[in-house]
RODO-2510 file (C-alpha; in nm, 4 decimals, decimal comma):
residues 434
     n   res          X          Y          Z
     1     x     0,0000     0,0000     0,0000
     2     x     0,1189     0,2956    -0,1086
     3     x     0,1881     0,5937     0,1502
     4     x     0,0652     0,9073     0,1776
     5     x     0,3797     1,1426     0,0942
     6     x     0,4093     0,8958    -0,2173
     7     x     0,1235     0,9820    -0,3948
     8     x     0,1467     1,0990    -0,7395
     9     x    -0,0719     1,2015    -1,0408
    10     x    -0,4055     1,3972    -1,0075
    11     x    -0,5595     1,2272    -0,6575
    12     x    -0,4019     1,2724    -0,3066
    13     x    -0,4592     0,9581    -0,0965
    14     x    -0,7393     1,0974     0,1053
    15     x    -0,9182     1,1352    -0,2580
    16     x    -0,8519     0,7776    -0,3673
    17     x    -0,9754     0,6517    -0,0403
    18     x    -1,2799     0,8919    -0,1196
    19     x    -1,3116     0,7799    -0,4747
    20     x    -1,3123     0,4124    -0,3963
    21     x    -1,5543     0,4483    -0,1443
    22     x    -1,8228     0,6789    -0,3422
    23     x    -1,7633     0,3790    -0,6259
    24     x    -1,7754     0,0769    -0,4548
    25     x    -1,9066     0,0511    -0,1166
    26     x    -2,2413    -0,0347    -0,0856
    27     x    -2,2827    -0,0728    -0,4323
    28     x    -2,4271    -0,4415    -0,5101
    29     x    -2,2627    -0,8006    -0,6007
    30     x    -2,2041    -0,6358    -0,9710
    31     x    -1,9931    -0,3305    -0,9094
    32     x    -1,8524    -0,5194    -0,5721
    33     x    -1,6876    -0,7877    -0,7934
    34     x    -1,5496    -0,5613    -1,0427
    35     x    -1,3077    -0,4285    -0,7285
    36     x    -1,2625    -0,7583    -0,6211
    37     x    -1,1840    -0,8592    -0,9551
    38     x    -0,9297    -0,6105    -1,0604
    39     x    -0,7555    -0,6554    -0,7391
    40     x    -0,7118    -1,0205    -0,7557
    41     x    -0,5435    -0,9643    -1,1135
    42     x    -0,3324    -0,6664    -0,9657
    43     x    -0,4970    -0,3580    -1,1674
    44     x    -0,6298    -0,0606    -1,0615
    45     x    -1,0160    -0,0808    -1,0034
    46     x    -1,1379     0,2255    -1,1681
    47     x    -0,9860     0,2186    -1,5002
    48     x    -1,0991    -0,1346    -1,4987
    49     x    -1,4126    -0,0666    -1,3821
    50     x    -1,3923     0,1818    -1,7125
    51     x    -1,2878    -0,0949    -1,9225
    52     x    -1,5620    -0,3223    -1,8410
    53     x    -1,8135    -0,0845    -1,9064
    54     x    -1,7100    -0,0588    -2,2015
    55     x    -1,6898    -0,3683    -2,3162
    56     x    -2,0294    -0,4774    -2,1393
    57     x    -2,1779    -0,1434    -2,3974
    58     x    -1,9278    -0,2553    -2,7032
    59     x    -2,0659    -0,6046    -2,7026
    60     x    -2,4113    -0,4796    -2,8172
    61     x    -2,5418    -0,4289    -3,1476
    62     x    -2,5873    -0,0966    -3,2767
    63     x    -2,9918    -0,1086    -3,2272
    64     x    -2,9451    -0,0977    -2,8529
    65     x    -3,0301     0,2609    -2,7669
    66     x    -3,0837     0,4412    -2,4311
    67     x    -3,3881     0,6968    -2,4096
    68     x    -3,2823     0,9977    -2,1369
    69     x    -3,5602     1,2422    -2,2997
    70     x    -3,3288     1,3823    -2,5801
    71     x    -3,3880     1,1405    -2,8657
    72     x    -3,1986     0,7926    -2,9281
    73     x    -2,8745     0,7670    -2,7385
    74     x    -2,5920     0,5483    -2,8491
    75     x    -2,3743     0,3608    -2,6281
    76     x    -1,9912     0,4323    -2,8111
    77     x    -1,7904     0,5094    -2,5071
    78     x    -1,4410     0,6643    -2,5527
    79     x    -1,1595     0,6102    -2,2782
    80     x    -0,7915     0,7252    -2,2101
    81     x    -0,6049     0,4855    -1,9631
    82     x    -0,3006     0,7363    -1,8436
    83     x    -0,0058     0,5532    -1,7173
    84     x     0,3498     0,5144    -1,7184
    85     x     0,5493     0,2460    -1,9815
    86     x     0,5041    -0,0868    -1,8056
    87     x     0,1418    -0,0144    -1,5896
    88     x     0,0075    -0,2823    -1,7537
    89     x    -0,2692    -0,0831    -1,9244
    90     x    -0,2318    -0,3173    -2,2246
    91     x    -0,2451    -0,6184    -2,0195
    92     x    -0,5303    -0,4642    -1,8239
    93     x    -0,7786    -0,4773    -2,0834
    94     x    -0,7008    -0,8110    -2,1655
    95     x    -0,8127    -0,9145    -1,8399
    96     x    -1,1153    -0,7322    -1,9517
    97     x    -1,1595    -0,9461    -2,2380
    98     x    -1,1344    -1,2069    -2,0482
    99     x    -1,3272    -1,1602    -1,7179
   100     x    -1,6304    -1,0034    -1,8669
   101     x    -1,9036    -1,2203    -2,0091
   102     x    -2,2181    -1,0919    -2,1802
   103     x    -2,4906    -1,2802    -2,3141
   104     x    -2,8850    -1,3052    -2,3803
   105     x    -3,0067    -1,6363    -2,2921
   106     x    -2,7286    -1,9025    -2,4109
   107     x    -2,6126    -1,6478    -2,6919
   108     x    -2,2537    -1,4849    -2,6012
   109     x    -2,2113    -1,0987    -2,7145
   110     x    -1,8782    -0,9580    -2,7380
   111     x    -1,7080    -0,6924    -2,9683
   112     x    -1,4472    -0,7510    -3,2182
   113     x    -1,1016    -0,5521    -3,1493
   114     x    -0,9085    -0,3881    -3,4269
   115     x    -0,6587    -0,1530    -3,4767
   116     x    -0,7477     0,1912    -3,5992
   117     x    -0,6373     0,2649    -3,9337
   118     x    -0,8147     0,5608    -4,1911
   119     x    -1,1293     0,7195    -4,1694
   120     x    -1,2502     0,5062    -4,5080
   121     x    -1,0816     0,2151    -4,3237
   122     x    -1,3486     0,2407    -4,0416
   123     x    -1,6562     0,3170    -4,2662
   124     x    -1,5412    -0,0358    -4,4389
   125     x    -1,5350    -0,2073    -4,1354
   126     x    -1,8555    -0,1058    -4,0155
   127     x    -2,0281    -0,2482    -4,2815
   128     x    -2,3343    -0,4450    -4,2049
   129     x    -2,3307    -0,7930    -4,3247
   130     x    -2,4899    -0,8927    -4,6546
   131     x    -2,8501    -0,9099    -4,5264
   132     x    -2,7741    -0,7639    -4,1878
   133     x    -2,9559    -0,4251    -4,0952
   134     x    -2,7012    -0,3333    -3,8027
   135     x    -2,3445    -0,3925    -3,8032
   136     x    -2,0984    -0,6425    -3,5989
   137     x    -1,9972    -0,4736    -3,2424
   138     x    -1,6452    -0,3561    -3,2500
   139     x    -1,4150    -0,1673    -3,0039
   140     x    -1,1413    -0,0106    -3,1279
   141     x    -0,8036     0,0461    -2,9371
   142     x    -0,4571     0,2208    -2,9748
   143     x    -0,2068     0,1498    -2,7324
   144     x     0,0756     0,3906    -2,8510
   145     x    -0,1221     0,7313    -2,8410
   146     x     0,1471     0,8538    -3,0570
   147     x     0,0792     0,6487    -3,3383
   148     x    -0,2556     0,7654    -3,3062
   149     x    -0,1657     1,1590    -3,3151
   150     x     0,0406     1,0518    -3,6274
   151     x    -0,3164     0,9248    -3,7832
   152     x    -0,5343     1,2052    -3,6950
   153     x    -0,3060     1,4621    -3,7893
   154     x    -0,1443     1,3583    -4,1232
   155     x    -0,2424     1,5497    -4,4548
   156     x    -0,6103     1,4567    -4,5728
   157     x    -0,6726     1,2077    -4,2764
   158     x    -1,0548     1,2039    -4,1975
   159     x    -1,0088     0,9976    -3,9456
   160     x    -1,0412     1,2720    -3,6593
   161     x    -1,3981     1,3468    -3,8125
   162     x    -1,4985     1,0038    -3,8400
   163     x    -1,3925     0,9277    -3,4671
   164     x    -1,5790     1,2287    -3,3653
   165     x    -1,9087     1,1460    -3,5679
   166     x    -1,8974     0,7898    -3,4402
   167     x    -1,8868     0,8804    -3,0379
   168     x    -2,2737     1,0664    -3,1107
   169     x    -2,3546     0,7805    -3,3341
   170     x    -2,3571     1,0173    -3,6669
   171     x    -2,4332     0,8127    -3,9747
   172     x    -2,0967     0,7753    -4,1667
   173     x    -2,0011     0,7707    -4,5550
   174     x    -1,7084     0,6905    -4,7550
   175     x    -1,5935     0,6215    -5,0564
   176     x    -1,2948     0,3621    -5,2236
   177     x    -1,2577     0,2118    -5,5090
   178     x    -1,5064     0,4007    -5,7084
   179     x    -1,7804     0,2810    -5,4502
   180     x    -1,9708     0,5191    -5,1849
   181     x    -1,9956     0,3628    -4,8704
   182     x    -2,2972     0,4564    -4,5956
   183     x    -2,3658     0,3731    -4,2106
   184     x    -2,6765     0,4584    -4,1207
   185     x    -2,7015     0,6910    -3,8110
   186     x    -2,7390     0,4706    -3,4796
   187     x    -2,6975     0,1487    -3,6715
   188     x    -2,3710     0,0382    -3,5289
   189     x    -2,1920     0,0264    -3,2026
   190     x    -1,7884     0,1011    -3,1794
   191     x    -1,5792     0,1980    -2,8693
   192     x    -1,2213     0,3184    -2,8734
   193     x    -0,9610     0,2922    -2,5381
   194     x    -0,6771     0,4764    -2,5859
   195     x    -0,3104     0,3780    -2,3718
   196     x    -0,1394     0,7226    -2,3080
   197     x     0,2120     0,8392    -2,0935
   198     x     0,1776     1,1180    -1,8891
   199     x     0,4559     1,3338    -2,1375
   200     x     0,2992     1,2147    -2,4737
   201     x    -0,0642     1,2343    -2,3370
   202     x    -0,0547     1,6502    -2,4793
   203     x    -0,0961     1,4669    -2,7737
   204     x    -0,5041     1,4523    -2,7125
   205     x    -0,5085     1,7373    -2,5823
   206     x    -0,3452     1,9593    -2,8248
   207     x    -0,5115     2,0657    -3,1840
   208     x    -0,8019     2,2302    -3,2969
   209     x    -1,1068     2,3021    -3,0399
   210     x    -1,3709     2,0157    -3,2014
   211     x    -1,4449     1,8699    -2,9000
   212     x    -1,2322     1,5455    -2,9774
   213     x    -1,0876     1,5925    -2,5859
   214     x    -1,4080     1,6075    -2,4037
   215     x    -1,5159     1,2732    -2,5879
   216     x    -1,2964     1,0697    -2,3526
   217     x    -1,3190     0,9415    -2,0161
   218     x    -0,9978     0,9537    -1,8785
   219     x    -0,8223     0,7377    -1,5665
   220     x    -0,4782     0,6838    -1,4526
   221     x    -0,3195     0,2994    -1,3890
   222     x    -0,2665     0,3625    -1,0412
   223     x    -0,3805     0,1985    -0,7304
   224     x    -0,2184     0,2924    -0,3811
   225     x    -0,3961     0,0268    -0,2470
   226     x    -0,3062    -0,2888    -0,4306
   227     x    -0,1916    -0,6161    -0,2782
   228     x     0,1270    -0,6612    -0,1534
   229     x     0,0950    -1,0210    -0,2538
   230     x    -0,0418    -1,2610    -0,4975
   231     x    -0,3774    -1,3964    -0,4234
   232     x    -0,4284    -1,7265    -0,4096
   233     x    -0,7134    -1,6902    -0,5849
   234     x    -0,8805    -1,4790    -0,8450
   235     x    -1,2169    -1,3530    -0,8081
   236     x    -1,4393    -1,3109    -1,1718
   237     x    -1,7064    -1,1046    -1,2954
   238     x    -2,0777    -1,1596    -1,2731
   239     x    -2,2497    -1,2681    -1,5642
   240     x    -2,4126    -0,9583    -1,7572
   241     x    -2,7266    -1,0972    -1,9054
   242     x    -2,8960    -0,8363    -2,1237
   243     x    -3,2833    -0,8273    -2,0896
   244     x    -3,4272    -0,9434    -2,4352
   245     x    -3,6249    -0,6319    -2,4553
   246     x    -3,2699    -0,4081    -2,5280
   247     x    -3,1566    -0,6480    -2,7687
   248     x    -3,5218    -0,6111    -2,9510
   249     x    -3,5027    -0,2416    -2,9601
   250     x    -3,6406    -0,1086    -2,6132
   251     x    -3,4181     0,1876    -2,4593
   252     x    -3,2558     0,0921    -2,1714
   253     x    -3,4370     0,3963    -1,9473
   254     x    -3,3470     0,6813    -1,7027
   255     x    -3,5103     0,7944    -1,4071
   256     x    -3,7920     1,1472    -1,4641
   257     x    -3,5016     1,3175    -1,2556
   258     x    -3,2331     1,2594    -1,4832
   259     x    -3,4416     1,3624    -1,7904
   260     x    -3,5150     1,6899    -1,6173
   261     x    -3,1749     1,7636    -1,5628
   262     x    -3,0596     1,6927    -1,8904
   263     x    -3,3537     1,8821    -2,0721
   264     x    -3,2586     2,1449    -1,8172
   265     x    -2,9099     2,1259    -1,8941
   266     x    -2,9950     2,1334    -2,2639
   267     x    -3,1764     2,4400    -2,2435
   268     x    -2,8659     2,6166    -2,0644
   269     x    -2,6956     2,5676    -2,3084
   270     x    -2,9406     2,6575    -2,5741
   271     x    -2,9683     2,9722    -2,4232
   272     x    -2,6476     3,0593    -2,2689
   273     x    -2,3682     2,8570    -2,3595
   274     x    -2,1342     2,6375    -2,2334
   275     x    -2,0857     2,7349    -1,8763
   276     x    -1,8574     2,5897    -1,5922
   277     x    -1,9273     2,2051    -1,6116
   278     x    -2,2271     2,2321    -1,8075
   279     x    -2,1036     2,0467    -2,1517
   280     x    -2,3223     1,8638    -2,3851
   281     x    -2,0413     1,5753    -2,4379
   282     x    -1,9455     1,5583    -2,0606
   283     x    -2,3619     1,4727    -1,9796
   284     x    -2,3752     1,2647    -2,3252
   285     x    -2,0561     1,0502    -2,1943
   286     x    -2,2003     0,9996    -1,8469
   287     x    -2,5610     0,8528    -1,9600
   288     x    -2,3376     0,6068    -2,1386
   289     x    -2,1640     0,5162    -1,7938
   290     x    -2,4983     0,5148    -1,6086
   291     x    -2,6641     0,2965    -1,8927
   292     x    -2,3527     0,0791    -1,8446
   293     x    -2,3555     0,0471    -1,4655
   294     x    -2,7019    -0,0746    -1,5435
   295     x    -2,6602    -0,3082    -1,7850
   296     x    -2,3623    -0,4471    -1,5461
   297     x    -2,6504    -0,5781    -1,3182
   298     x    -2,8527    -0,7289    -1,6284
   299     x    -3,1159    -0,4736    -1,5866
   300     x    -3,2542    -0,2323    -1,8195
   301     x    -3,3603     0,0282    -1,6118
   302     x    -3,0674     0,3480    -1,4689
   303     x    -3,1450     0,3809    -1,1036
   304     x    -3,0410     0,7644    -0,9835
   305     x    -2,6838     0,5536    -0,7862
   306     x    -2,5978     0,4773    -1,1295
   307     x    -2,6269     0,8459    -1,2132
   308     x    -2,4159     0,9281    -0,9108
   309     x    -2,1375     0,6940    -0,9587
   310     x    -2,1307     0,8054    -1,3355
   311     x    -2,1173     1,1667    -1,1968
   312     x    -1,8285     1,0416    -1,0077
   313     x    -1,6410     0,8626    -1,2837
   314     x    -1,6928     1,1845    -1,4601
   315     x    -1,5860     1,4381    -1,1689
   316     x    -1,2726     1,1837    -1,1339
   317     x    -1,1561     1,2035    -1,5571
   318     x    -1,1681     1,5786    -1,4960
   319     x    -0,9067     1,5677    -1,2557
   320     x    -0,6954     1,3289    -1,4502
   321     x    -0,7460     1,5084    -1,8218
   322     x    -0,6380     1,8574    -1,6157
   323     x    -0,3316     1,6484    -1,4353
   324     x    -0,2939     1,5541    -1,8172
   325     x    -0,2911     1,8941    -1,9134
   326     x    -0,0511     2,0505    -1,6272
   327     x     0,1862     1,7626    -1,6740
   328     x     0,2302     1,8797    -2,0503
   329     x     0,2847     2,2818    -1,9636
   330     x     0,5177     2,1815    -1,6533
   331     x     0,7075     1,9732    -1,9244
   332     x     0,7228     2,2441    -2,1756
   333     x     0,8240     2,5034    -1,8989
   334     x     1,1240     2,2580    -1,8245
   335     x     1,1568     2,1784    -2,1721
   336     x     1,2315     2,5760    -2,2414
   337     x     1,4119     2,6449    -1,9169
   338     x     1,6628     2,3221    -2,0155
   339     x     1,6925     2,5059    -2,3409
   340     x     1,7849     2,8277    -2,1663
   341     x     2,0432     2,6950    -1,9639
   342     x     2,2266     2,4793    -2,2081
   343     x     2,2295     2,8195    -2,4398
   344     x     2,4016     3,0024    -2,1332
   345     x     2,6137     2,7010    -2,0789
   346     x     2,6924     2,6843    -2,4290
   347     x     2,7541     3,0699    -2,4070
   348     x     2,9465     3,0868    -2,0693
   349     x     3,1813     2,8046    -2,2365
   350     x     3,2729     2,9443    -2,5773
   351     x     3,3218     3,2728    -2,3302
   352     x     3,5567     3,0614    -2,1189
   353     x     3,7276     2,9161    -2,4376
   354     x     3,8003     3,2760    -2,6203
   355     x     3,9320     3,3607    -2,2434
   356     x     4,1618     3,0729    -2,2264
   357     x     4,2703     3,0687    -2,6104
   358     x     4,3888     3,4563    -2,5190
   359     x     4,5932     3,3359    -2,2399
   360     x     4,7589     3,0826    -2,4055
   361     x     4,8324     3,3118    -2,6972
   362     x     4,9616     3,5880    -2,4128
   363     x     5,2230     3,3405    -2,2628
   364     x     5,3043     3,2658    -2,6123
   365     x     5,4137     3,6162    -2,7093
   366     x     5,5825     3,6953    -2,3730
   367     x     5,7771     3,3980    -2,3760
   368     x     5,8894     3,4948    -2,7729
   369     x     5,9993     3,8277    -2,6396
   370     x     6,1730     3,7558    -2,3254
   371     x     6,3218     3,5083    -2,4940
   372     x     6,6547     3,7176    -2,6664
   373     x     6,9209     3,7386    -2,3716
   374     x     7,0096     4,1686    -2,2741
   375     x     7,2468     4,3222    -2,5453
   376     x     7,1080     4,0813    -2,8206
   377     x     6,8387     4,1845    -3,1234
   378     x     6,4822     4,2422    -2,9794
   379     x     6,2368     3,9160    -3,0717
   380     x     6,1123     3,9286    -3,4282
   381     x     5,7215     4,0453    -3,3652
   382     x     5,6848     3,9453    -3,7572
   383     x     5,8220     3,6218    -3,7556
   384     x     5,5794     3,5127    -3,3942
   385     x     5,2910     3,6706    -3,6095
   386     x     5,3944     3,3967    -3,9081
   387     x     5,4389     3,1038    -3,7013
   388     x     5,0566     3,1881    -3,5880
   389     x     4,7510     3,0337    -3,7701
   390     x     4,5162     3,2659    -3,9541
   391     x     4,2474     3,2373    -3,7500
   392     x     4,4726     3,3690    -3,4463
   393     x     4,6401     3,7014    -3,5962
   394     x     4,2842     3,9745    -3,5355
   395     x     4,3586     3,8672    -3,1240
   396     x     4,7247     3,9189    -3,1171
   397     x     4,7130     4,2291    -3,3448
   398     x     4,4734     4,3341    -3,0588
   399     x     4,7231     4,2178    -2,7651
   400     x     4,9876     4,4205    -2,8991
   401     x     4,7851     4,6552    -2,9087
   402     x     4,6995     4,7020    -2,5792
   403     x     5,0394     4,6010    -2,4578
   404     x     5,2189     4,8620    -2,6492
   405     x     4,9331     5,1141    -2,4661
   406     x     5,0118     4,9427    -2,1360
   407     x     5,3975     4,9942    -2,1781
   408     x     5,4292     4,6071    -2,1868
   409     x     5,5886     4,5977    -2,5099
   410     x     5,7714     4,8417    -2,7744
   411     x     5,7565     4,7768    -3,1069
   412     x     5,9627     4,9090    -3,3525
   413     x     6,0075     4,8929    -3,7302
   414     x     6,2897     4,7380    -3,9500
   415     x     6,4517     4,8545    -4,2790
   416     x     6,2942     4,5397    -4,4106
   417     x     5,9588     4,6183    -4,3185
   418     x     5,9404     4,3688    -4,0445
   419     x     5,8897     4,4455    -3,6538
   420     x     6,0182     4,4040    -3,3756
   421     x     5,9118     4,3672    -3,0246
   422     x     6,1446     4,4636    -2,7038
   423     x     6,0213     4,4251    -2,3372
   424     x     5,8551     4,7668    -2,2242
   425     x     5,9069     4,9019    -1,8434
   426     x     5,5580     4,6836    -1,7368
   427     x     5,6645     4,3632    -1,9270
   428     x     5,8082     4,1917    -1,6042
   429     x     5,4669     4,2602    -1,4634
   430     x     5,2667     4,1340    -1,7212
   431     x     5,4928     3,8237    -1,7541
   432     x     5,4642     3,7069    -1,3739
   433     x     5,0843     3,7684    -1,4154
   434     x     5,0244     3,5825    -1,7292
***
């Protein structure tokens, strides 16, 4: 168990105590399990509990529909699982695939995974069947978000547009190969999970303001209270039987409550604007959660806990998409400040190399003139200036220079043309100092 002063990401340990507990206690065998569950295979419980939604909603065909009092709602849920390299967020949701079980009667319902590719790729895949009105189930997931930035963001993709239509259910067109290619509007059901680090996680964050962000529910692979040790034994999932009535086209239903609030919330923003918390994809993602908290205890009807727990899971990816967001800035602040400093490095060294080529060229030129003993010919200033490189004559021009204003040096001309150089009344001085 982790400790206190430990903790890291967007929740302190009092809030994952508190987040745990507003999730799971009291909350029925179902939701229970799911904790047990994710525990016994050494994963964090809420982005499990995430992931099984998820898959309980991606393992329905796309004429299962939830009715909240705004029209036909479709069940594509969108998740970010924000981790580290190695927290096992890939080997998470195969537990998922593996612990959750959803059927009607002896039938078994499950999604097909794939890889996301294009746009046209996607409308292709979601294809109904020759003779089938609503498409196979499929969730979609990306484990390197950076491969996925590549995807969305590369010249004449339409894959961004296609992601966004499919998390509102948006009918969906294409065309390859000389053929046009058409998903009808609410016929088809398609999650995505996305596996992001914490410095690359910018990458769904950054871009143009279409609302692709606020489409996800985010959660981090962390767990300060995991087990210590293996379990002898691993606990599974319930059963999710879905009542025949969804499968035949019934809406799974909502409380009169939550329709109020959501017509109420739809009017805000009618009339005002997006305001605070009030966002028509932030209520839109958590009537999916609520209709999958339902459907995790095989019923078809959202109970107002459901709504709370989704308002939870929702309150909770807030804090981890703005975590997200301040762990990006902080690493472009230290990003830029690293840059700074290695430019005054970079300066403070060349500065220390000029400083230390001059010396070396100063001992140089006093040790050429104090060379001649007294009452011999003064050191040939010309002939030190030859046995110089290029590069060097501009500083020692300069040197004697200043040495000849000094009174380190006199120089005098030759018939020849050449100079010479002779030890001034400072030389001594300047010798003993250089």
């Amino acid at each position: 168990m982790a400790k206190p002063d430990e903790m890291t990401g967007s929740q302190s340990y009092a809030e994952w105590q508190q987040l745990e507990a507003d999730l799971f206690d009291n909350a029925g065998e179902a939701l229970s399990r799911v904790r047990e569950c994710a525990r016994s295979r050494g994963v964090q419980p809420v982005p499990f509990l995430l992931a099984v939604l998820q898959r309980v909603l991606c393992s329905l065909p796309g004429n299962v529909w939830f009715d909240a009092g705004k029209g036909r709602g479709c069940l594509n849920l969108f998740t970010v699982l924000l981790g580290i390299p190695g927290a096992g967020k890939d080997r998470m949701m195969g537990a998922v695939a593996e612990c959750v079980e959803v059927c009607e009667a002896e039938r078994r319902l499950e999604p097909v995974p794939l890889h996301l590719g294009s746009g046209e790729g996607i409308v292709e895949t979601l294809q109904p069947d020759e003779g089938e009105v609503v498409t196979r189930p499929v969730v979609f997931g990306a484990s390197e978000v950076g491969t996925l930035h590549t995807r969305l963001t590369r010249t004449g993709s339409t894959l961004r547009g296609t992601l966004l239509d499919i998390y509102s259910g948006n009918s969906l067109g294409a065309t390859t190969k000389g053929s046009v290619l058409v998903v009808p509007a609410k016929s088809y059901t398609a999650g995505l999970w996305v596996a992001a680090q914490p410095d690359k996680a910018h990458l769904l964050l950054d871009g143009d303001d279409d609302g692709f962000r606020h489409r996800f529910v985010w959660a981090e692979m962390l767990d300060p209270f995991a087990l210590a040790e293996r379990p002898a034994e691993q606990v599974g999932l319930l059963a999710v039987s879905i009542p025949s009535s969804v499968l035949a086209g019934s809406p799974i239903t909502f409380p009169a409550e939550v329709k109020r609030l959501v017509w109420t919330e739809g009017f805000e923003l009618a009339a005002y604007g997006v305001s605070g918390s009030n966002s028509g994809h932030r209520t839109y993602t958590r009537l999916k959660l609520a209709a999958g908290l339902a459907l995790l205890r095989s019923e078809a009807a959202v109970h107002m806990d459901d709504w709370r727990r989704a308002g939870v899971l929702m309150d909770y990816s807030d804090k981890v998409q703005e975590y997200a967001m301040t762990y990006a800035k902080d690493r472009a602040v230290e990003a830029e400040a690293d840059k700074l400093e290695a430019k005054e490095a970079a300066a403070t060294e060349v500065l220390q190399r000029k400083l230390n080529k001059r010396r070396r060229l100063e001992r140089d030129a006093l040790e050429w003139i104090d060379a001649p003993e007294d009452g011999q010919q003064p050191a040939s200033w010309s002939k030190f200036m030859q046995s110089k490189p290029g590069r060097d004559k501009p500083l020692l021009r300069m040197i004697g220079e200043q040495w000849e204003q000094e009174g380190v040096v006199v120089f005098s001309p030759t018939d020849t043309g050449a100079t010479l150089a002779e030890r001034g009344p400072n030389f001594h001085d300047a010798l003993h100092s250089a």
